[in-house]
C-alpha positions in Angstrom: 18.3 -24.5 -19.1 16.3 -21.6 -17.7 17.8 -17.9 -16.8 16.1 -15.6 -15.2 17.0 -12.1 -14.9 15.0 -8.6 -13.7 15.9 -5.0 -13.9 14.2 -2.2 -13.0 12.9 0.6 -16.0 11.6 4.1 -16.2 8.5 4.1 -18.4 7.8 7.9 -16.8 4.1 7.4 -16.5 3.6 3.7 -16.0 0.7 2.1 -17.2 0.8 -1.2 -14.7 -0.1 -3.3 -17.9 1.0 -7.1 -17.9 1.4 -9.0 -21.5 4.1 -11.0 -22.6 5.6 -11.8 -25.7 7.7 -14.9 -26.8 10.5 -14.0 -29.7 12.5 -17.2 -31.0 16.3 -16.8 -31.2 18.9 -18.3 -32.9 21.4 -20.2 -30.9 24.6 -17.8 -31.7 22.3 -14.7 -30.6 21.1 -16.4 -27.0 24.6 -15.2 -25.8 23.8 -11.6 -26.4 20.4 -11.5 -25.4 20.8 -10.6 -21.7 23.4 -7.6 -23.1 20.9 -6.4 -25.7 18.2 -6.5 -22.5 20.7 -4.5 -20.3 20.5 -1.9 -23.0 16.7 -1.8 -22.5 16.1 -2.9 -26.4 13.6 -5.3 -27.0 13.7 -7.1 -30.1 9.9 -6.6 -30.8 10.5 -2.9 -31.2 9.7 -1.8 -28.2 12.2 1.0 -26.5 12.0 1.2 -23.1 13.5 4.0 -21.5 16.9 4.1 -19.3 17.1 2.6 -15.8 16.5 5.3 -13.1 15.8 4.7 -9.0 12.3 6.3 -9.1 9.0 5.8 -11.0 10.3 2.3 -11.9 8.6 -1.2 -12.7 9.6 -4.4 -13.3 10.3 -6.6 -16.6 12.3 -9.9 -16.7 13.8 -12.5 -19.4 13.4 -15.9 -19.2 14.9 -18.0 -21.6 14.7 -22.0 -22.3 16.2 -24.1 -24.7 14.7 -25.9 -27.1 15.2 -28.9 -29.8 17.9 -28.0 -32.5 19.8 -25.1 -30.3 17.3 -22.8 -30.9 16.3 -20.6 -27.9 13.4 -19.0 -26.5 12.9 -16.2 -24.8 10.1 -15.0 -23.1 9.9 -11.3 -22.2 7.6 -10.1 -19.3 6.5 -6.9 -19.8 5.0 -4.5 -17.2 5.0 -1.2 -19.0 6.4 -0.1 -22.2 7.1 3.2 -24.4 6.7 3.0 -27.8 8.1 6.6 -28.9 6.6 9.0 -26.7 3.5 7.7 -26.5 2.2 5.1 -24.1 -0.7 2.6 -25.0 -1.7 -0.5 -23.3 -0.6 -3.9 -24.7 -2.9 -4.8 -28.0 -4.0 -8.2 -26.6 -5.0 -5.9 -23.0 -6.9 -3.5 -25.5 -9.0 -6.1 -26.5 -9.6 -7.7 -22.7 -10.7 -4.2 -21.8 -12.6 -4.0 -24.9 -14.5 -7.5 -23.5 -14.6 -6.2 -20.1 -16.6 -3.0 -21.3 -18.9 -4.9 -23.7 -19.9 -7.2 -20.7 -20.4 -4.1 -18.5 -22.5 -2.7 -21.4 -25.0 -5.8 -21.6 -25.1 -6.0 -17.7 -26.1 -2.5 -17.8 -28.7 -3.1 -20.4 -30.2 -5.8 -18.6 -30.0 -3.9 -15.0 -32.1 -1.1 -17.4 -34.3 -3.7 -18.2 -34.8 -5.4 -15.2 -35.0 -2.0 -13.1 -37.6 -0.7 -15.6 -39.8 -3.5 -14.8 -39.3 -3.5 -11.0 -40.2 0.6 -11.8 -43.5 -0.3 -13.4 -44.8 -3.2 -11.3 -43.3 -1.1 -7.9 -45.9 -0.2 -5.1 -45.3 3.0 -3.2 -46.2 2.0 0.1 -47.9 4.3 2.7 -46.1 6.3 5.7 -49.5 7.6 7.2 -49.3 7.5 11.0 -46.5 5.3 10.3 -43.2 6.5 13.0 -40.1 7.1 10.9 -37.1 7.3 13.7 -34.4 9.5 11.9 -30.9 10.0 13.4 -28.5 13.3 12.2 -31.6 15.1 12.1 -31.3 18.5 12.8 -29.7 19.5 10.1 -28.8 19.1 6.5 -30.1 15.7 4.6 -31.5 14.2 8.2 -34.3 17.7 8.4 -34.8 17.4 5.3 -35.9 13.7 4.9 -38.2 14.5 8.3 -40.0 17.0 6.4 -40.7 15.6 3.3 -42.1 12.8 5.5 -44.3 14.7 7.8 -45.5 16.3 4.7 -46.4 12.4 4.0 -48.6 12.2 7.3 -45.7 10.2 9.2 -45.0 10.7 12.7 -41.4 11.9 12.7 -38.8 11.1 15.5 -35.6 13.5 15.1 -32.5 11.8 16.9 -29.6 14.2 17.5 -26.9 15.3 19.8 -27.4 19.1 19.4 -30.2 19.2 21.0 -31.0 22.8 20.5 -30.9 22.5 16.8 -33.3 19.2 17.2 -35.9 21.0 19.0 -35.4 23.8 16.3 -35.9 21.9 13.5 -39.3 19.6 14.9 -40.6 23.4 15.8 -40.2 23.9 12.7 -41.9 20.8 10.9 -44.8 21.2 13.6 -45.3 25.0 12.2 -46.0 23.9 9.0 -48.8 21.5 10.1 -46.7 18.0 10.2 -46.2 15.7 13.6 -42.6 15.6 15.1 -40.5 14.9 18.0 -37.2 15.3 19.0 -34.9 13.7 21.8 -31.0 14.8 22.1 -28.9 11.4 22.2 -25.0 10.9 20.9 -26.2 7.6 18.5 -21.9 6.4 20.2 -23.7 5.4 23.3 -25.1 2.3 22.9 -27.0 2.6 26.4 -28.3 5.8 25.6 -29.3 5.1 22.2 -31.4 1.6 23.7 -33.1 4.3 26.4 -34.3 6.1 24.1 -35.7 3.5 21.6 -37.5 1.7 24.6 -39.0 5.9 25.4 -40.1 5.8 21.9 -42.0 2.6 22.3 -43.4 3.2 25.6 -44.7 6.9 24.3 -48.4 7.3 24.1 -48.2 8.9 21.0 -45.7 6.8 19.1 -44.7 2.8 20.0 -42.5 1.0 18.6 -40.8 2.4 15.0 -42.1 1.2 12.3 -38.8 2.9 10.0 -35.7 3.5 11.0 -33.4 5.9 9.0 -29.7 6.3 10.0 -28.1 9.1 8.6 -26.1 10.9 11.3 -22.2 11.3 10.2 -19.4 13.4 9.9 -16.6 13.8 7.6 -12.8 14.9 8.3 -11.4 16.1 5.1 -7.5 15.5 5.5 -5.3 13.4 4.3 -4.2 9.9 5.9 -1.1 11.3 7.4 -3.2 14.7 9.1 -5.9 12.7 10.1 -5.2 12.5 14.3 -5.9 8.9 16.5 -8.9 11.1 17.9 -10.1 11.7 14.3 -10.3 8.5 13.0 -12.0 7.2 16.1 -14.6 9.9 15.9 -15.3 8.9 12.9 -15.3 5.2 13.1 -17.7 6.4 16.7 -20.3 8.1 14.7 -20.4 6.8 10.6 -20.0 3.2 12.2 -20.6 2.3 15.5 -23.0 4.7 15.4 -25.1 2.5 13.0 -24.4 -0.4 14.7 -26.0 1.1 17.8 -28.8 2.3 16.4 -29.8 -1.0 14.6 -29.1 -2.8 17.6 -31.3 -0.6 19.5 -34.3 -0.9 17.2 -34.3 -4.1 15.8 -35.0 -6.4 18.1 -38.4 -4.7 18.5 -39.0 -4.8 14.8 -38.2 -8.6 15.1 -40.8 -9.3 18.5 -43.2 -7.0 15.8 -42.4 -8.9 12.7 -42.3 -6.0 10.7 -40.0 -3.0 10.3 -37.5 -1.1 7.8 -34.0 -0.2 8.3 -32.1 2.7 6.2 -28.5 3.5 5.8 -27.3 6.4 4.5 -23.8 5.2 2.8 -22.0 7.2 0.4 -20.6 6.7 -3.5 -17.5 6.9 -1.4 -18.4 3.2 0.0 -17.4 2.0 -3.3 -14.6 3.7 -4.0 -11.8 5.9 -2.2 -10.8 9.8 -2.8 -8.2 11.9 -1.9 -9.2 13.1 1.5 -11.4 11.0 2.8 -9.7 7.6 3.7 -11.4 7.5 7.3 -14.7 8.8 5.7 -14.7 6.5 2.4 -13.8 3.6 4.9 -16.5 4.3 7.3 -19.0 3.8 4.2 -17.2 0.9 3.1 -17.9 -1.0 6.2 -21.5 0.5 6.1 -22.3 -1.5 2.9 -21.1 -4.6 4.1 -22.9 -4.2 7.5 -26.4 -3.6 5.5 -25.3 -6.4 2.8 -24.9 -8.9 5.6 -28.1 -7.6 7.7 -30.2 -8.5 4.3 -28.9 -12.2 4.2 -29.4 -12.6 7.8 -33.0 -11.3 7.3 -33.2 -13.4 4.0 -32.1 -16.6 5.5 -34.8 -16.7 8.4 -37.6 -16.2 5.7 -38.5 -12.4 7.3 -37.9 -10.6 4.1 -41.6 -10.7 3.2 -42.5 -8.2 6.5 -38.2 -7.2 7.5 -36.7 -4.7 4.6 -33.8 -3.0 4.3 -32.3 0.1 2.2 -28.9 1.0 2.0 -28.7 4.5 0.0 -25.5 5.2 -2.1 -25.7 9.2 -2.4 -23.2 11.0 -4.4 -21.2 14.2 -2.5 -23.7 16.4 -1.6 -23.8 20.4 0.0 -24.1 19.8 3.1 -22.3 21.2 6.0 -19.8 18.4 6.3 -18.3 19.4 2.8 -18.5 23.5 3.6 -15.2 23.8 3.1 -14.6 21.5 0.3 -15.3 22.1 -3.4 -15.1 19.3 -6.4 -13.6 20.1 -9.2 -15.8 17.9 -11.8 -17.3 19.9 -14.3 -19.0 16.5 -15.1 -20.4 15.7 -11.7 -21.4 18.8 -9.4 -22.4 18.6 -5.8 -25.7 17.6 -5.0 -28.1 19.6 -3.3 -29.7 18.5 0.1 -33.2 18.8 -1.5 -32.3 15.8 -4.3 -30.2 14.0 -1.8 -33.1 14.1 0.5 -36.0 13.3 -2.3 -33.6 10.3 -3.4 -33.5 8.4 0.1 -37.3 8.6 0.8 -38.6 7.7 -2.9 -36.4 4.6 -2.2 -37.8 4.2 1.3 -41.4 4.3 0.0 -40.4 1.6 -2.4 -38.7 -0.4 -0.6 -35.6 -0.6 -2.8 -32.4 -2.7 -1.0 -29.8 -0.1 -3.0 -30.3 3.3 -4.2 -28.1 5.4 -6.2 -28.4 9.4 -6.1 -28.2 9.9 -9.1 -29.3 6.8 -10.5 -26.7 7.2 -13.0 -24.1 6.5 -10.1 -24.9 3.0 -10.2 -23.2 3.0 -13.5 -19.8 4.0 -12.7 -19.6 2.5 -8.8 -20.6 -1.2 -10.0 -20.6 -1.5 -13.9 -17.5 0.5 -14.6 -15.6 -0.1 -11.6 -15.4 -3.8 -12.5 -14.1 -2.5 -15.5 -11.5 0.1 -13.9 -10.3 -3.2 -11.4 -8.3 -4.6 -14.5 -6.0 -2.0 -14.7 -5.1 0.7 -12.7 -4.9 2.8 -16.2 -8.6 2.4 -16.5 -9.0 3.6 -13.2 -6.7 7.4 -13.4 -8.3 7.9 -16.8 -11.8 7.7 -15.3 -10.8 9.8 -11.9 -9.2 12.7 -14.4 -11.9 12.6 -16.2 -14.7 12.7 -14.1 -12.5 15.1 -11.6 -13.7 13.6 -8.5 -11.4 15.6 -5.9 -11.8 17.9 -2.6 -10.4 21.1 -3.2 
């Protein structure tokens, strides 16, 4: 004989925790076991807390008979109180405990393994080389093209303010490097394969040897504020924009045999904040469009001479986030100088994923498999990191 019944209980902060626990009954008492449930008393010791209609989860009791009349129960717990104090399940303690010390030795042999790659890593030469770079004009995109003509690389600055472009390749050309700059929206495909077959057919430059994509934008509002227009722009440029750009570059880099591909993604393509849900999912789809790119590369046996690089920066200065602030006290904004550094030390060595800070490797793939147990993990790592737009 089986019985099942549910009710729904205030834990006023729940923890989303599953564990269950089997008490064995006496026959007399199975008849008042659903009653002493209805009160919300758990024979274990466990209170929980009166039934309300809001901020409720779920428990139920399911009871079976066994030899000799005696009954027992089964009690599916989602959350629980225990005084005024709320702690995850013992058993759940000790699953997170084993989820952390596996994160811990991955980490340690990542370390390991990194530090190796670090001492036996080549930095490779960009002399003469032509680094294509879209979103240049301003912010992390100058910035990179700079530090590369410093490098003796011939620098192509790919923007739709076209004022601004010319500014900033004036600029580069001043202080003794070699740049150029065409004005192109990277959302027209046609436009963006014009100007990649002008680059190749220029006297001066031929066909790219890197190409860096880093043009974006970011609407910081939430999901419901966020317009039909707004998500499409962004979807146009952090997306399609990418997609356009590869497409138009690629297939020269394959005739070649050689080339390099970069994508600026984000630490918000690994996990979602307030205020960015069209932003954080543009990056998401980034990652997977570079992960998939790799494979394909992989599995035609071009990896030797065909590399990619997608770059996993954390929030920096730029002017996409003028208006925003973060409240971490733990981790401040970047500036555009280390942002900038970051993507072309991985460029020069040819790393498939970089994290700026490297430390941000830690908490986006180590302790986010942690955090994916339990959504607990998860809150007490956003409060105390602080990761928010203000």
């Amino acid at each position: 004989m089986q019985s099942s019944k549910s009710i729904d209980v205030k834990t006023g902060g729940s923890l989303n925790q599953r564990k269950t626990w089997t008490n064995k009954l006496d026959a007399p008492e199975a008849c008042s076991a659903q009653r002493r449930l209805s009160q919300g008393v758990v024979s274990n010791g466990f209170q929980l807390l009166r039934c309300e209609r809001r901020s409720c989860v779920r428990y139920s009791d399911n009871r079976r008979k066994g030899a000799h009349g005696v009954v027992w129960r089964t009690i599916v717990v989602v959350s629980v109180s225990f005084g005024e104090r709320h702690c995850p399940p013992l058993v759940h303690q000790m699953e997170l405990a084993i989820r952390l010390f596996q994160a811990l030795a991955y980490s340690a042999i990542g370390f390991f393994l990194s530090f190796i790659e670090y001492m036996t890593a080549r930095r490779k030469s960009v002399a003469d080389r032509v680094i294509v770079i879209t979103g240049a004009a301003e912010g992390i995109g100058k910035e990179m093209a700079a530090r590369f003509a410093v490098l003796k690389a011939k620098v192509v600055l790919l923007d739709v303010n076209a004022e601004l472009n010319a500014k900033a390749a004036e600029e580069i050309r001043k202080s003794g490097g070699c740049a150029y700059d065409f004005a192109v929206d990277v959302t027209k495909p046609d436009k963006m394969h014009q100007i990649a077959a002008t680059i190749r057919d220029h006297p001066d430059l031929g066909c790219a040897d890197i190409v860096i994509c880093s043009a974006a934008i970011l609407i910081p509002k939430l999901l419901e504020d966020n317009t039909d227009a707004d998500i499409r722009r962004t979807f146009d440029v952090n997306v399609l924009g990418y997609f356009w750009t590869i497409k138009a570059f690629y297939p020269m880099m394959l005739a070649r045999g050689s080339g390099h591909i970069v994508a600026v993604s984000s630490v918000g393509g690994h996990f979602g904040t307030a205020y960015s849900s069209t932003y954080s999912a543009s990056k998401f789809a980034i990652r997977g469009l570079m992960e998939s790119l790799e494979w394909e590369i992989h599995d035609q046996g071009l990896s030797d001479h065909l590399k990619t690089t997608t770059v996993y920066p954390f929030f920096t200065k730029t002017n996409l986030l003028k208006s925003c602030t973060l409240s971490s006290p733990v981790l401040p904004f970047l500036t555009i100088e280390q942002t900038a550094k970051g993507i072309v030390d991985a460029v020069l060595y040819e790393k498939s994923e970089a994290y700026i800070p490297n430390y941000c490797k830690w908490f986006c793939v180590e302790l986010k498999s942690i955090a994916s147990m339990s959504k607990y993990v998860q809150h007490a790592f956003r409060n105390f990191f602080d990761i928010r737009y203000r």
